[in-house]
C-alpha positions in Angstrom: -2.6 8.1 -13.2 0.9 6.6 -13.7 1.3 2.7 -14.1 5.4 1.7 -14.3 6.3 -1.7 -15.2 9.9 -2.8 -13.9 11.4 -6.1 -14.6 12.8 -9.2 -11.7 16.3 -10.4 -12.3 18.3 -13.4 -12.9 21.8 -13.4 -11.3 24.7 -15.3 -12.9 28.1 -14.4 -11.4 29.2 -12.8 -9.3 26.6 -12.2 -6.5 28.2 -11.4 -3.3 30.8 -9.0 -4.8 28.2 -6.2 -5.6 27.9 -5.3 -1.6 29.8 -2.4 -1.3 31.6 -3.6 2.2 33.4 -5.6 -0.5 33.8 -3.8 -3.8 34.9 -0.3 -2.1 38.4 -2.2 -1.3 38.2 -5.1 -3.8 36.0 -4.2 -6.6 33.0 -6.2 -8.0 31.5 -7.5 -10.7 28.1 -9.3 -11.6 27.0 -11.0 -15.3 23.1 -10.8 -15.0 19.8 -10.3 -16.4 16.7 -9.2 -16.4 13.8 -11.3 -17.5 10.1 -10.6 -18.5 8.5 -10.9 -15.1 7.6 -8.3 -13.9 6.5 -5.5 -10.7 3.7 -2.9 -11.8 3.3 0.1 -9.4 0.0 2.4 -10.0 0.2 5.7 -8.9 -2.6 8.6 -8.9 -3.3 11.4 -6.6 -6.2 11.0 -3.8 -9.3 12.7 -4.2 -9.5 15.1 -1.1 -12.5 14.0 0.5 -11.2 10.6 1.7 -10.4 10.6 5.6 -7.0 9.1 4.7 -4.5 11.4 2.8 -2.5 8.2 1.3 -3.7 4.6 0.5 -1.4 2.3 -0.1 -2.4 -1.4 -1.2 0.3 -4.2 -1.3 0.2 -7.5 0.6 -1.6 -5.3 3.3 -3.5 -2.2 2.8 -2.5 1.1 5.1 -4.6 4.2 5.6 -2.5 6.6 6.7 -2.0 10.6 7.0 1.3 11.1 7.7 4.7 9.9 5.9 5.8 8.7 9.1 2.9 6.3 9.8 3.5 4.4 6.6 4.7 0.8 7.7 6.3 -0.2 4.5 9.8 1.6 4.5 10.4 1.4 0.8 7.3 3.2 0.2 7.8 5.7 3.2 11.6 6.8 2.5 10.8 7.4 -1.6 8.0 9.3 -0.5 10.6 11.6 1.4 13.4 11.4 -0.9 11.1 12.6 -3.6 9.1 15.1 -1.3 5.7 13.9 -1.4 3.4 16.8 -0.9 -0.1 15.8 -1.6 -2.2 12.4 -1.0 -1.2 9.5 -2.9 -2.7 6.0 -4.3 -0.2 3.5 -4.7 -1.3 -0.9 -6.1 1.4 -2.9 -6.3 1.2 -5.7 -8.3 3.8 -8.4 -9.1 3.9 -11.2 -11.5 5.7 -13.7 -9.1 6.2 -13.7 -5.1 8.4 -11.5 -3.2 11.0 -13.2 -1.0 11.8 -15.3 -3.4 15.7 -14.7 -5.1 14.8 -12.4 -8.0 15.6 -9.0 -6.8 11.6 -7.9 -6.2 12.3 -5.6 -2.8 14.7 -3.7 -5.7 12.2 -3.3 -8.7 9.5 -2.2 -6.2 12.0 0.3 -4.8 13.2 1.5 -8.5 9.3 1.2 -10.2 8.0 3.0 -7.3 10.6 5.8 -7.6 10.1 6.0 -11.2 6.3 6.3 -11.1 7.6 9.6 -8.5 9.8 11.0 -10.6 7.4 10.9 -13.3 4.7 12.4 -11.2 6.7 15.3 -10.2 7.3 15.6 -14.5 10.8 14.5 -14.3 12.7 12.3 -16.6 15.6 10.9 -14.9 18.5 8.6 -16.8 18.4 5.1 -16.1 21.6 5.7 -13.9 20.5 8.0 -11.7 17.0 5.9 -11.2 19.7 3.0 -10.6 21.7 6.1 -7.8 18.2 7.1 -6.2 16.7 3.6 -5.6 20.8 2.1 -4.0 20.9 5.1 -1.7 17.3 4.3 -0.2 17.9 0.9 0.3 21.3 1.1 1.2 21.7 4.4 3.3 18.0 5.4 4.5 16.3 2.0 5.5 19.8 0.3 5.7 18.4 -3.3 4.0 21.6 -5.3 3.8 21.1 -5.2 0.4 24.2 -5.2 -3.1 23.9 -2.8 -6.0 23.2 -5.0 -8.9 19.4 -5.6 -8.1 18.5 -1.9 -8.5 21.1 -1.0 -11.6 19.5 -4.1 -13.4 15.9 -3.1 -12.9 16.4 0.5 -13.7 18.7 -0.7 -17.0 17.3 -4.1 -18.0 18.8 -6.5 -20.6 21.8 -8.7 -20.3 24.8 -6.8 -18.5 28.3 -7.0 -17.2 28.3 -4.9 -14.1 31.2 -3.6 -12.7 31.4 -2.2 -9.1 34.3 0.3 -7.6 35.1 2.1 -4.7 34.8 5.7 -6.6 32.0 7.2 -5.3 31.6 9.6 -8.2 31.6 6.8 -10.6 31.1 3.2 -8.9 28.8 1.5 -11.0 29.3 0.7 -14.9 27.1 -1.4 -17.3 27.8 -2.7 -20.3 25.2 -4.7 -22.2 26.9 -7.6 -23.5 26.8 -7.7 -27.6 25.9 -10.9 -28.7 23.9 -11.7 -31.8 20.1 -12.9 -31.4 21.2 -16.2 -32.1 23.4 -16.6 -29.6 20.3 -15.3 -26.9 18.1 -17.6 -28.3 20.8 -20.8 -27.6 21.2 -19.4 -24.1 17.3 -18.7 -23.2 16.8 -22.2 -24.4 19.2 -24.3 -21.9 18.1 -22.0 -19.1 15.0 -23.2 -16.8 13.8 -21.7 -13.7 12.1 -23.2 -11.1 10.7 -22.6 -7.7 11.5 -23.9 -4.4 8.0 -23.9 -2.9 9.5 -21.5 0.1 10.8 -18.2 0.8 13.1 -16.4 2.7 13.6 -12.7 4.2 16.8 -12.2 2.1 17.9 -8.9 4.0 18.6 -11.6 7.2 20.2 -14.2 4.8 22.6 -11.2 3.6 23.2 -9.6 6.7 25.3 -12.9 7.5 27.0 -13.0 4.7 28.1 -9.6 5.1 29.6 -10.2 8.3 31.4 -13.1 7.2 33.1 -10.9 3.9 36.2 -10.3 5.3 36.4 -14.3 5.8 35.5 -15.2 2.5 38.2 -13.3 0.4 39.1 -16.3 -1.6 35.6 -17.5 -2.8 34.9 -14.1 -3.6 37.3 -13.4 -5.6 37.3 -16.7 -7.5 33.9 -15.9 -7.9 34.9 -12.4 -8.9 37.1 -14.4 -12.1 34.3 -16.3 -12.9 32.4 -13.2 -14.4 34.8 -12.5 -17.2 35.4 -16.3 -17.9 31.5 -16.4 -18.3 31.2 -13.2 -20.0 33.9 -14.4 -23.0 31.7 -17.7 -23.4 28.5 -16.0 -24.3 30.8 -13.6 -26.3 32.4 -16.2 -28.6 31.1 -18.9 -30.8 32.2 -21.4 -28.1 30.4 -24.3 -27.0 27.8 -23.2 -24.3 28.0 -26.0 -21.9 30.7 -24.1 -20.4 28.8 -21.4 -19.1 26.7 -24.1 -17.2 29.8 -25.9 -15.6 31.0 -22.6 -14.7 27.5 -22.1 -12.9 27.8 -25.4 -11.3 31.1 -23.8 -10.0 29.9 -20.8 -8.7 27.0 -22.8 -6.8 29.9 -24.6 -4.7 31.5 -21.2 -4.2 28.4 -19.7 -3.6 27.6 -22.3 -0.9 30.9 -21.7 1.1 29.8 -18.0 2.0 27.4 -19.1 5.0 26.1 -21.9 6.0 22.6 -20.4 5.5 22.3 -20.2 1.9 21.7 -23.7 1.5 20.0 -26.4 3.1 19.3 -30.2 2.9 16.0 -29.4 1.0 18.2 -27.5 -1.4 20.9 -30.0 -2.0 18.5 -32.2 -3.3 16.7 -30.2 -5.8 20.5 -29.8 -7.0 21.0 -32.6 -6.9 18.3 -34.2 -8.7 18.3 -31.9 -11.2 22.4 -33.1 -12.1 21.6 -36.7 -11.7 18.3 -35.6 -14.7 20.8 -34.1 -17.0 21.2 -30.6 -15.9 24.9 -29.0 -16.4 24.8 -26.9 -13.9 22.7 -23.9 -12.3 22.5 -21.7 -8.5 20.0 -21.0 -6.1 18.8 -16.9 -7.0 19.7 -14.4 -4.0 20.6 -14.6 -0.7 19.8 -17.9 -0.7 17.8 -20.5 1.6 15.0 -21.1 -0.7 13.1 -18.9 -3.3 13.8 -19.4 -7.4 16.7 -22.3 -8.5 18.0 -21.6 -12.2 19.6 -24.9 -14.0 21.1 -24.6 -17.1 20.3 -27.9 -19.1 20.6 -28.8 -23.1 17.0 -28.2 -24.7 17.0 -32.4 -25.3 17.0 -33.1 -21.4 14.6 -29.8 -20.0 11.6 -32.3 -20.4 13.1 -35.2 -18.4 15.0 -32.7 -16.0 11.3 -30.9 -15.0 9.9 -34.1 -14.8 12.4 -35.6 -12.0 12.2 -32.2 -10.0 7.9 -32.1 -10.1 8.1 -28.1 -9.0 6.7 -25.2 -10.3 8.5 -24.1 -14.0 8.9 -20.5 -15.0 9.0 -20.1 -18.2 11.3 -17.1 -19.2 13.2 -15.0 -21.3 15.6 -11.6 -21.4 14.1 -8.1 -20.9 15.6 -5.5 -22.7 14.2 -2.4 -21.4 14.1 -2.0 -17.8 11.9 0.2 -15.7 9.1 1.7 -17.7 6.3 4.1 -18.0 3.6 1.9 -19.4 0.2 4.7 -19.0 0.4 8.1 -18.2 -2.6 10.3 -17.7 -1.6 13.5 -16.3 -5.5 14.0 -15.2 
């Protein structure tokens, strides 16, 4: 039995430049995080005297004897990309809902590839893990889906991505250097919340997508913001202006589609402002899921009690997608 853990994300700057329709010509960059939520896949091999060759238990629960009569295409294509041969058990567990802005289609895609990999007794590098679970998603079920959900749950920690058009090379992380001070001042003006609704994100991107091409501007302004952000957490500056630069991605953000906000949205923001908060986004695609605000620690209190929703308490994850039990037996 195999159990991987693998971590959600948090999304800075820079979302919307990670889809390769963009970066291949413009390049792309994303300041994110992961954070200690987290997606537990269990893997064992069946017994052979079930009817079914491969149970598979999620939201739904599929009996099935084939690879091509497994409904759920994440777990169908990693089965093929990784050759399944014999019957399967696969629980997925997760620590908050899916659909919901935190990259939880990825680190299902990258934990269930890892448990694989481990399976078969391989011990992949964090990039190719990051390689493997962007070319299912991207290529094989063709989710409209960026880069930086799977390269931050197969890395973990706080990271400046950068995206390119080499193919041989696109993707580089660097995990920003900062002392544990400094992460302690930033988890502590950070506050997470959710919307009380979800979204199918590959529908929210797919428009956005379409509308690249339109949106060169914001996404390059947006594209700036990551280093300006990056240099704040890097310095001994004050920190409140890495939350008005989130309060100005949010209004970039907003101009992609018309579907990534909505009235409902606007006035979470805007309560939140008018409570004290600096600044913060809506996680994702967009249209509802997790909000992050970033607020000084002396105004969380009256900030979560003007909002009255659901507070996730967080903090950084440092290690990405793990093997947490192995039992070859």
């Amino acid at each position: 039995m195999i159990i991987t853990r693998t971590p959600f994300r948090v999304s800075f700057f820079g979302g919307g430049t990670d889809y390769p329709v963009w970066y291949k010509k413009n390049g792309g960059a994303v300041l994110a995080t992961t954070i200690n939520r987290y997606c537990y896949i269990t893997l064992r091999r069946l017994p052979p005297f079930f009817e079914h060759r491969h149970r598979i238990v999620y939201s739904k629960t599929e009996y099935v004897q084939e690879l091509d009569e497994i409904q759920h295409p994440s777990v169908r294509e990693c089965f093929r990309h990784t050759d399944v041969k014999v019957g399967l058990e696969l629980h997925h567990d997760g620590d908050l809902p899916a659909r919901t802005g935190l990259g939880s289609s990825s680190s299902f895609t990258v934990g269930l590839l890892k448990a694989l990999f481990a399976f078969q007794g391989k011990m992949v590098s964090k990039k190719e893990l990051a390689l493997a679970a962007i070319h299912v998603e991207q290529n094989v079920i063709r989710e409209n889906v960026g880069s930086q959900d799977q390269t931050l749950a197969a890395y973990g920690g706080l990271n400046l991505i950068k995206f390119s058009g080499d193919v041989s090379n696109h993707i580089t992380v660097e995990p920003l250097s900062i002392s544990k001070e400094r992460i302690d001042e930033l988890e502590s003006h950070l506050m997470l919340f959710f919307t009380g609704f979800s979204r199918t994100a590959s529908e929210l991107a797919g428009h956005q997508i379409k509308a690249t091409p339109k949106k060169k501007a914001e996404l390059k302004a947006m594209h700036t913001l990551v280093n300006e952000a990056t240099q704040i957490l890097c310095s001994q500056g004050d920190l409140k202006e890495f939350g008005a630069l989130l309060n100005e991605t949010w209004m970039l953000k907003r101009k992609l589609t018309e579907r990534i906000t909505n009235e409902s949205i606007d006035n979470i923001y805007d309560t939140a402002i008018k409570a004290g908060a600096i600044g913060g986004k809506l996680l994702g695609a967009g249209g509802g899921g997790f909000i992050l605000f970033f607020i000084t620690p002396e105004k969380r209190a009256e900030v979560k009690e003007a909002l009255g929703l659901l507070h996730v308490p967080f903090q950084i994850e440092w290690q990405g997608s793990q093997v947490i039990f192995y039992d070859p037996d």
